[in-house]
N, C-alpha and C positions, 0 to 999 in steps of 0.2 A: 528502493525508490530511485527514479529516472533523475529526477528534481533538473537542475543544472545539466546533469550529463547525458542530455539528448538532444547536444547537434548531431551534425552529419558527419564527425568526426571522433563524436566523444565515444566514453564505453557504452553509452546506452543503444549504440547500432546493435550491439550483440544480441542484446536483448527485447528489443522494442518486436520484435517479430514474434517472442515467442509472450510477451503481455500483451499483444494483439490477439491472441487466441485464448484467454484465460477465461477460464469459470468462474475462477475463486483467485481471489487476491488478499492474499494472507498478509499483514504488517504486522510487525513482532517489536515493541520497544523503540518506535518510532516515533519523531514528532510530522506530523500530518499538515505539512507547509503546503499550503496553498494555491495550487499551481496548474493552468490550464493544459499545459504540455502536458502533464500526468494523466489527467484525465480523458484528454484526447485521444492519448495511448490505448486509453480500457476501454475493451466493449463496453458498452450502452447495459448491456444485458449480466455482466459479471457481478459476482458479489464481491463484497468487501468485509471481510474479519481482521480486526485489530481487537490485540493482547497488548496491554500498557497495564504498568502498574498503578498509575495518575491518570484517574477515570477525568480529569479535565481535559484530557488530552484525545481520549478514544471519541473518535464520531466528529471529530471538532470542525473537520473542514471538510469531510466525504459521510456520505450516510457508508454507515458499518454497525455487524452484528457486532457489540461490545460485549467483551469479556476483559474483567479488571483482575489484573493479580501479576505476579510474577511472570515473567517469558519463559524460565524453564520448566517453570511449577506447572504452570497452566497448559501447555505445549506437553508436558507426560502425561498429566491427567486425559 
């Protein structure tokens, strides 16, 4: 996640070009803070997969196909 670190100096320069082009945006054991920079970042059209073990947490602030369970478990399977 960009969160905080997408000025025009942080680490999220590295990155923001290549979540500019994403299909799929996988979050793995994250909490899903709230944040319009993030979203700015994602195509309009990408999807959103989040793996959390605390199904209160999956879907909470971004629509996402929800998958509850462990992140290594769920991520072998």
């Amino acid at each position: 996640m960009l969160g905080a670190l997408n000025g025009p100096q942080s680490l999220g320069r590295h990155t923001r070009a290549i979540l500019a082009e994403a299909d799929v945006i996988l979050l793995v054991g994250t909490r899903t803070i709230r944040t319009n920079r993030f979203m700015a970042a994602c195509p309009a059209e990408s999807r959103v997969i989040h793996i959390d073990i605390d199904p209160t947490e999956i879907g909470r602030n971004y629509e996402a196909l929800r998958l509850v369970g462990d992140g290594e478990t769920t991520l072998d399977a």
